[in-house]
mmJSON file of the N, C-alpha and C atoms, coordinates in Angstrom:
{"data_MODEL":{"atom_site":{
"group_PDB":["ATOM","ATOM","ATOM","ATOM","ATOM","ATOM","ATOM","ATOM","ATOM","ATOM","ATOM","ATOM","ATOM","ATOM","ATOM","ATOM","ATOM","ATOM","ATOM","ATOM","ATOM","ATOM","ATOM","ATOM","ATOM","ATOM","ATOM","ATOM","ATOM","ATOM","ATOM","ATOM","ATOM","ATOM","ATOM","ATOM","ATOM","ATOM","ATOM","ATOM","ATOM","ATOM","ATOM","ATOM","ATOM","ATOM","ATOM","ATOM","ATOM","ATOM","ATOM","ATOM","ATOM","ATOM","ATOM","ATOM","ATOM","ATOM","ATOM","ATOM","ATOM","ATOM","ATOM","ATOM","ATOM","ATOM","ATOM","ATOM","ATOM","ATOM","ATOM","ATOM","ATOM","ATOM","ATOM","ATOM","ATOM","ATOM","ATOM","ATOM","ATOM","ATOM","ATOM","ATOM","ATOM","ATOM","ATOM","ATOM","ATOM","ATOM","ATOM","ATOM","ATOM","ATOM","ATOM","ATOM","ATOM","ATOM","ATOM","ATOM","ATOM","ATOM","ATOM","ATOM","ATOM","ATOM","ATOM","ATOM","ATOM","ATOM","ATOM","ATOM","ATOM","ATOM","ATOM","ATOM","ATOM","ATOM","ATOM","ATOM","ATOM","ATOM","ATOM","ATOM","ATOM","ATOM","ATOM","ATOM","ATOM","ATOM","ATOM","ATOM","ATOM","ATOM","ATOM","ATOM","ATOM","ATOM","ATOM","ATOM","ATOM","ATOM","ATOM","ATOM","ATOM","ATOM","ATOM","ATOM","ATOM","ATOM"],
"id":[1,2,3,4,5,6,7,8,9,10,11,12,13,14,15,16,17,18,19,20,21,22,23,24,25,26,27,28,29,30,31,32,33,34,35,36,37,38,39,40,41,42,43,44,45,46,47,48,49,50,51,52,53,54,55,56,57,58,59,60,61,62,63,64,65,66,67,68,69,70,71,72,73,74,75,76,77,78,79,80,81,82,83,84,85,86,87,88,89,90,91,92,93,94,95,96,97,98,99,100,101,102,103,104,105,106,107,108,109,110,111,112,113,114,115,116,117,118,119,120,121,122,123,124,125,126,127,128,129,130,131,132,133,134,135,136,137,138,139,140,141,142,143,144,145,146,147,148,149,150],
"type_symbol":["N","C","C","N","C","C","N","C","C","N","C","C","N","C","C","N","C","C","N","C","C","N","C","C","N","C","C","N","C","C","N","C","C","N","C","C","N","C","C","N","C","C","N","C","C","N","C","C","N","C","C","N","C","C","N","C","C","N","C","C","N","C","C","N","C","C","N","C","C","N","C","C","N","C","C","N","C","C","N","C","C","N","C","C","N","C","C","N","C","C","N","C","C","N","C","C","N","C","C","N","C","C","N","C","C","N","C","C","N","C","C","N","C","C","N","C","C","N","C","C","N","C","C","N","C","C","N","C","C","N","C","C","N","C","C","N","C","C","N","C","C","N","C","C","N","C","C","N","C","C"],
"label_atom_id":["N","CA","C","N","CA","C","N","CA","C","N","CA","C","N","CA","C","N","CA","C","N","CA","C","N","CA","C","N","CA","C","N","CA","C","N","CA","C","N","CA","C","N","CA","C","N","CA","C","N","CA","C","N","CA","C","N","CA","C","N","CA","C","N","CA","C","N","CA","C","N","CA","C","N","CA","C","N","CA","C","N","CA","C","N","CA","C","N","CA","C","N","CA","C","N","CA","C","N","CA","C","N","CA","C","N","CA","C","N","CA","C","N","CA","C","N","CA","C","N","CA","C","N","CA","C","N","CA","C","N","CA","C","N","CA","C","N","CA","C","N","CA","C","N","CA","C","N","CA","C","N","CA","C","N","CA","C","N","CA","C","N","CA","C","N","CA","C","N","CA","C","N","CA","C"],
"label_alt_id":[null,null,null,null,null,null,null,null,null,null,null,null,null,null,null,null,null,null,null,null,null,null,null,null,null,null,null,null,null,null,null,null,null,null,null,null,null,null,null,null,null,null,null,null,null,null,null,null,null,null,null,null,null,null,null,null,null,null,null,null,null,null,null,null,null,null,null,null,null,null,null,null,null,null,null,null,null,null,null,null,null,null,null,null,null,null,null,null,null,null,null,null,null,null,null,null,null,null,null,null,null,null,null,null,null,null,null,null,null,null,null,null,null,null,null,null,null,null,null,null,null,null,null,null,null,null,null,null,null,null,null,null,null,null,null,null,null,null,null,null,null,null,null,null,null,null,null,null,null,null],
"label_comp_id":["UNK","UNK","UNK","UNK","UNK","UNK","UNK","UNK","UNK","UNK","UNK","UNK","UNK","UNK","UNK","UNK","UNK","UNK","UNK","UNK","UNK","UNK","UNK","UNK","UNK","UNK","UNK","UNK","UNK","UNK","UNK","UNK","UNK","UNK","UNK","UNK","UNK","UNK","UNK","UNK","UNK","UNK","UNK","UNK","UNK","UNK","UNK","UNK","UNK","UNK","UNK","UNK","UNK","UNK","UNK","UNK","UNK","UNK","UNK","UNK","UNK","UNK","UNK","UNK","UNK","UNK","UNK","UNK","UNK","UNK","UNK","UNK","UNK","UNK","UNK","UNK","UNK","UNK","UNK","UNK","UNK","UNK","UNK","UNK","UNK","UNK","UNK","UNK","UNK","UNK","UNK","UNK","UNK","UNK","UNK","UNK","UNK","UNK","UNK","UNK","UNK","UNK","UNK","UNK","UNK","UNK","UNK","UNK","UNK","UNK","UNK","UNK","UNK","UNK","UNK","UNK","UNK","UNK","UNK","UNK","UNK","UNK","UNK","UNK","UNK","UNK","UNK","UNK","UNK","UNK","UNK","UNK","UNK","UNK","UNK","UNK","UNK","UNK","UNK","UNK","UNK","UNK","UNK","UNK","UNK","UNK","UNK","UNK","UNK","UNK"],
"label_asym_id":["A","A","A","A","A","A","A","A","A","A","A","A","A","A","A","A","A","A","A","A","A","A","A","A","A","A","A","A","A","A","A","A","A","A","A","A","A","A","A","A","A","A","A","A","A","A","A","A","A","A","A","A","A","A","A","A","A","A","A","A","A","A","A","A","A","A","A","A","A","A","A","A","A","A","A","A","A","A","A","A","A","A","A","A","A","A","A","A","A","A","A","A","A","A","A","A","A","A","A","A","A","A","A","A","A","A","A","A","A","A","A","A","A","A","A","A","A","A","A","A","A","A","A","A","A","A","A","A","A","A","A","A","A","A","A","A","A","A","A","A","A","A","A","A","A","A","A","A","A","A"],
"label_entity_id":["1","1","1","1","1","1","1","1","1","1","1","1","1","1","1","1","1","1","1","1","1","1","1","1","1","1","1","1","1","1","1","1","1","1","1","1","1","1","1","1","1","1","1","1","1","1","1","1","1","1","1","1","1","1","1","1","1","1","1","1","1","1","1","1","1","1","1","1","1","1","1","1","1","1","1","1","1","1","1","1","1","1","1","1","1","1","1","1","1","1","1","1","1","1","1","1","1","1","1","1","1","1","1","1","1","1","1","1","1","1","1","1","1","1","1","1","1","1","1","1","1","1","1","1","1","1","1","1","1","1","1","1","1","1","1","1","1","1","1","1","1","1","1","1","1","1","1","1","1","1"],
"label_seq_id":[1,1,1,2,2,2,3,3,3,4,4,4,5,5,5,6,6,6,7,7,7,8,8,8,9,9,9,10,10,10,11,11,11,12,12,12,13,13,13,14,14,14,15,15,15,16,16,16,17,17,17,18,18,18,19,19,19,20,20,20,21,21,21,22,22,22,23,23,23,24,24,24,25,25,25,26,26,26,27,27,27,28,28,28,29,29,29,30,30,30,31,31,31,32,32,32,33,33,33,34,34,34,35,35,35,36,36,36,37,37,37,38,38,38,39,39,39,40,40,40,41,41,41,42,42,42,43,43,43,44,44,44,45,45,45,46,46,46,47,47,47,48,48,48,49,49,49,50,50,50],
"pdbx_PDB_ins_code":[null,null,null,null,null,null,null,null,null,null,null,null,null,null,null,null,null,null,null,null,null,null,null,null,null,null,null,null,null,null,null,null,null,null,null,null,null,null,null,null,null,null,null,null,null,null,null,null,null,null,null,null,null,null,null,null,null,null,null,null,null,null,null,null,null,null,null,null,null,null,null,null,null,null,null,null,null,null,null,null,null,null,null,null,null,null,null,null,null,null,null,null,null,null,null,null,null,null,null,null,null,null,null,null,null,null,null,null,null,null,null,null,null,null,null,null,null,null,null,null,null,null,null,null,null,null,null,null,null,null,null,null,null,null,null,null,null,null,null,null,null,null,null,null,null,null,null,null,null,null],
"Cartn_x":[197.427,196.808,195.943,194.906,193.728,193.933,193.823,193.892,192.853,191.718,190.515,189.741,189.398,188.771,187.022,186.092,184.869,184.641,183.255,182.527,181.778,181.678,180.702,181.642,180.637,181.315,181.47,182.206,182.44,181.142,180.095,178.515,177.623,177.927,176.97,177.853,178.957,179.633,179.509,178.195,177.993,176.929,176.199,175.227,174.226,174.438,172.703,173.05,174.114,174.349,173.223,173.852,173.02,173.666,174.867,175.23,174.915,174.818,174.654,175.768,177.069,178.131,179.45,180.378,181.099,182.111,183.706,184.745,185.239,185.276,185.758,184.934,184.051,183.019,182.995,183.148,183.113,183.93,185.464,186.7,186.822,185.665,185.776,186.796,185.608,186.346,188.021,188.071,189.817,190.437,190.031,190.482,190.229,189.595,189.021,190.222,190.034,191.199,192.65,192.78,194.469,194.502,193.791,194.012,193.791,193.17,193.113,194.36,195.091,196.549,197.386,197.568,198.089,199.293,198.587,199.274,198.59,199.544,198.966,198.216,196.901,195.945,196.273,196.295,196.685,195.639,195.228,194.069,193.838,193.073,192.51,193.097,193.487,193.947,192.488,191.82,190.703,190.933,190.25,190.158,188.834,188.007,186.462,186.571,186.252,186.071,184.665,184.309,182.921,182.588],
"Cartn_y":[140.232,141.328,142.132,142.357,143.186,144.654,145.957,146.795,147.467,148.192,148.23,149.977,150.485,151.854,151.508,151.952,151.67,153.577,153.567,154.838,155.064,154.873,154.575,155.175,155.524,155.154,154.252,154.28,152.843,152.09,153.042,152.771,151.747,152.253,151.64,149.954,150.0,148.662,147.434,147.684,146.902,146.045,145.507,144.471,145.339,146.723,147.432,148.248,148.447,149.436,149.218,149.783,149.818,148.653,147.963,147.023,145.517,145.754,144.337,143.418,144.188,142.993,144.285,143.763,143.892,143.998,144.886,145.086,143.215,143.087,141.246,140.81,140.213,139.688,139.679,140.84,141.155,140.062,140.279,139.665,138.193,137.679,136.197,135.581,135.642,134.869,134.629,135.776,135.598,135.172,135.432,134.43,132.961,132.151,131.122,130.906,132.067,131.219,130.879,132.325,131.889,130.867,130.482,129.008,127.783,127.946,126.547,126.756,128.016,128.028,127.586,127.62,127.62,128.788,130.119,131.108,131.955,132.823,132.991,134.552,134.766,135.655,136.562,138.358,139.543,140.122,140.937,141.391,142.4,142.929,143.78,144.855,146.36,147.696,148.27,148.665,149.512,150.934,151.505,153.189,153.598,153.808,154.28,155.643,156.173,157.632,157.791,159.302,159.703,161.014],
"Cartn_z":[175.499,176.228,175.263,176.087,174.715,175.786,174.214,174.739,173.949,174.729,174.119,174.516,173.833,174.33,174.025,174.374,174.627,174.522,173.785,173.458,174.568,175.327,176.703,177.982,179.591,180.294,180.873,182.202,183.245,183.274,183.639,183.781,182.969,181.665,180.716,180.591,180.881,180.914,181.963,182.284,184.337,183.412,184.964,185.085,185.162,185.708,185.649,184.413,183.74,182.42,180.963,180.325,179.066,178.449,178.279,177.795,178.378,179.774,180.298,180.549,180.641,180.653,180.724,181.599,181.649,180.622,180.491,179.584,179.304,180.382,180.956,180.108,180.534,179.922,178.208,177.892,176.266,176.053,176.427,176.245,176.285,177.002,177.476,176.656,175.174,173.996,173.444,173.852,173.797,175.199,175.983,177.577,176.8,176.918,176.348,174.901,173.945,173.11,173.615,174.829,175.268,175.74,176.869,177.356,176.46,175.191,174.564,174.071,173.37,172.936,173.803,175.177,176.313,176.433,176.357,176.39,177.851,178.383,179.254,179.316,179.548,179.39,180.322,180.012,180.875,181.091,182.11,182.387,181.04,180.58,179.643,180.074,179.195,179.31,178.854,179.408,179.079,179.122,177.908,178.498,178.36,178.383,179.053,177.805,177.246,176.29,176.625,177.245,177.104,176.747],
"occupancy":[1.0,1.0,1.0,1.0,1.0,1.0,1.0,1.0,1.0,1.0,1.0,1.0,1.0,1.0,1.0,1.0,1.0,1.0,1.0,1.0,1.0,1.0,1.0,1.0,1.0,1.0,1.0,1.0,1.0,1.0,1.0,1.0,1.0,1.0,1.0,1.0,1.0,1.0,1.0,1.0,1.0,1.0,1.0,1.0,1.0,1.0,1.0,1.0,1.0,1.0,1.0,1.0,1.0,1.0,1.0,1.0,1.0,1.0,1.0,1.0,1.0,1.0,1.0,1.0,1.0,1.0,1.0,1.0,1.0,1.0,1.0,1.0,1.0,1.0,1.0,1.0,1.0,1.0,1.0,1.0,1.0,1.0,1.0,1.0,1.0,1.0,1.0,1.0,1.0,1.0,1.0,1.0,1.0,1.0,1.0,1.0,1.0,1.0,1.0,1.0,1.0,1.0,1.0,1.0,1.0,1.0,1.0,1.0,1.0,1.0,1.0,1.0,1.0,1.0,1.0,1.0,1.0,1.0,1.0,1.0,1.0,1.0,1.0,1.0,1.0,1.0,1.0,1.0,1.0,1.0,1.0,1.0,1.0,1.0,1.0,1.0,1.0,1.0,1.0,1.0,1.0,1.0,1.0,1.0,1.0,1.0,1.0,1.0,1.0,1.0],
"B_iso_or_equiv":[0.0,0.0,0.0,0.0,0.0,0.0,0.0,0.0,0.0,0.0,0.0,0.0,0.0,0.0,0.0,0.0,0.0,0.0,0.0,0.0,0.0,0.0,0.0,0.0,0.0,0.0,0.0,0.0,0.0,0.0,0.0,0.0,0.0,0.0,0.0,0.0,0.0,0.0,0.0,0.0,0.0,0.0,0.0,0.0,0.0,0.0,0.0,0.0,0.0,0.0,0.0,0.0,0.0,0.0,0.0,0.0,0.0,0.0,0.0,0.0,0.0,0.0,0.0,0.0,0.0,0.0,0.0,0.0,0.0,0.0,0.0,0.0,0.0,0.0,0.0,0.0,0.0,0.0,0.0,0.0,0.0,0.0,0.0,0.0,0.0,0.0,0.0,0.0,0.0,0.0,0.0,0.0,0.0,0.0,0.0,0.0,0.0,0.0,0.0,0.0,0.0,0.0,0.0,0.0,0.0,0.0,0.0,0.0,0.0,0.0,0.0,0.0,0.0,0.0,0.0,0.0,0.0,0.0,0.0,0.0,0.0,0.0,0.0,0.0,0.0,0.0,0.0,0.0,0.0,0.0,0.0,0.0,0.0,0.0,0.0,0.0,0.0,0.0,0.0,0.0,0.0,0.0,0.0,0.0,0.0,0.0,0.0,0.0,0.0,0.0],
"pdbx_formal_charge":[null,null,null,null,null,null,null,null,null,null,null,null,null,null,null,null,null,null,null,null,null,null,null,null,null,null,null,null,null,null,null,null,null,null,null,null,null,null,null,null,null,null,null,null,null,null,null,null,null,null,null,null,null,null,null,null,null,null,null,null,null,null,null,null,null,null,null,null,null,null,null,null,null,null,null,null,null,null,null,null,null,null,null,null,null,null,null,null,null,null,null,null,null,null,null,null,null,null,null,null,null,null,null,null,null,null,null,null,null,null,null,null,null,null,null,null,null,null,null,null,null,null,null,null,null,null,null,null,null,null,null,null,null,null,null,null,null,null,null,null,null,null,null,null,null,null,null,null,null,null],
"auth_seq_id":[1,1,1,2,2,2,3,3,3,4,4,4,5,5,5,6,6,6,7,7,7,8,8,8,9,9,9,10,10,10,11,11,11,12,12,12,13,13,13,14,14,14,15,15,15,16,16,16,17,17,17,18,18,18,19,19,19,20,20,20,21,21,21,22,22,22,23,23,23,24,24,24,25,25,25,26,26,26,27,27,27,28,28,28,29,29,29,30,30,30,31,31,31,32,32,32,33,33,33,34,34,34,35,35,35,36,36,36,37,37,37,38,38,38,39,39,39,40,40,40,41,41,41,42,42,42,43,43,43,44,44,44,45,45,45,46,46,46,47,47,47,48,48,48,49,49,49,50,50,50],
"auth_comp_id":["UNK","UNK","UNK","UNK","UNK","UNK","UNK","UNK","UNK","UNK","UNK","UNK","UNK","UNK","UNK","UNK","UNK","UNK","UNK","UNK","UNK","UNK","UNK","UNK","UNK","UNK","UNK","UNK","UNK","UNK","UNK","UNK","UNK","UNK","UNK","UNK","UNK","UNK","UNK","UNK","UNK","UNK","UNK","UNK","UNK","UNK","UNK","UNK","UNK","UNK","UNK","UNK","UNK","UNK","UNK","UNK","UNK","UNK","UNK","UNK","UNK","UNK","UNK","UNK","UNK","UNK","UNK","UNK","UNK","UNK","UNK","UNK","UNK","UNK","UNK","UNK","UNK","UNK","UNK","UNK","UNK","UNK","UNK","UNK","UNK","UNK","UNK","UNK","UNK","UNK","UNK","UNK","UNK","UNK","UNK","UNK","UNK","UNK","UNK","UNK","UNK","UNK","UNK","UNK","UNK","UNK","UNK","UNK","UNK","UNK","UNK","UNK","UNK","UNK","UNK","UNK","UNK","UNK","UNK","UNK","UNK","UNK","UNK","UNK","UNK","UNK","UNK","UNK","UNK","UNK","UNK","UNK","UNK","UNK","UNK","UNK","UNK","UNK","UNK","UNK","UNK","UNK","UNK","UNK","UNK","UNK","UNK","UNK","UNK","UNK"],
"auth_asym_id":["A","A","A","A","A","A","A","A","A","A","A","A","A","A","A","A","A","A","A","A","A","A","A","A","A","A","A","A","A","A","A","A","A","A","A","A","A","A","A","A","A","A","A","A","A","A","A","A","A","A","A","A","A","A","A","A","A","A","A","A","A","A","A","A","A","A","A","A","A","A","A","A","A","A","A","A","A","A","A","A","A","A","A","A","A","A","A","A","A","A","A","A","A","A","A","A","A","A","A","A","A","A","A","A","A","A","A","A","A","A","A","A","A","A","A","A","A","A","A","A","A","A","A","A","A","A","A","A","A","A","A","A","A","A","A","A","A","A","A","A","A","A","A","A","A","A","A","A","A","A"],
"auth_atom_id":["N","CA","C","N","CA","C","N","CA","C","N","CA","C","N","CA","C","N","CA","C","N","CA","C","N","CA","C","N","CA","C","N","CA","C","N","CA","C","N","CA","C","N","CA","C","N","CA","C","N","CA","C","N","CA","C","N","CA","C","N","CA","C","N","CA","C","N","CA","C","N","CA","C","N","CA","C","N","CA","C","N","CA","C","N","CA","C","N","CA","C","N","CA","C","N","CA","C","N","CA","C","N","CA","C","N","CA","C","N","CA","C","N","CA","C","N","CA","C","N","CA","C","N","CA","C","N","CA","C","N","CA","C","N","CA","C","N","CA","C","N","CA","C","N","CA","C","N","CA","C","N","CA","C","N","CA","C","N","CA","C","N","CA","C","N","CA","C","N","CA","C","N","CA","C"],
"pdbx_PDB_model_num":[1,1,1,1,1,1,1,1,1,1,1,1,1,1,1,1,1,1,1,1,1,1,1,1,1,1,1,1,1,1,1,1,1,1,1,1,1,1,1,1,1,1,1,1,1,1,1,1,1,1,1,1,1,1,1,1,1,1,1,1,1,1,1,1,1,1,1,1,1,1,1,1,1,1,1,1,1,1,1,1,1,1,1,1,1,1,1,1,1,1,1,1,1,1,1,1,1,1,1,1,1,1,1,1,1,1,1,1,1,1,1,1,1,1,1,1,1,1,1,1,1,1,1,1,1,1,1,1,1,1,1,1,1,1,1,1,1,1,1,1,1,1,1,1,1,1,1,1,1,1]
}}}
């Protein structure tokens, strides 16, 4: 489980945001490593700080 705070808000974390991608999205890479480990992947704990 990734637990992650972001300098941004909800906003800048979208498809129309300033980042272009989603909290998910960031994370792919570790989705992707759990399943090659065959561990099983938890949704992300986000907290948004603005």
């Amino acid at each position: 489980m990734n637990v992650v705070t972001s300098g941004g808000s909800k906003d800048i974390y979208s498809p129309e945001g300033r980042n272009r991608y989603t909290i998910e999205e960031f994370l792919r890479p570790f989705e992707a490593t759990a399943y090659l480990c065959l561990m099983r992947y938890l949704p992300p704990f986000h907290l948004f700080i603005i």
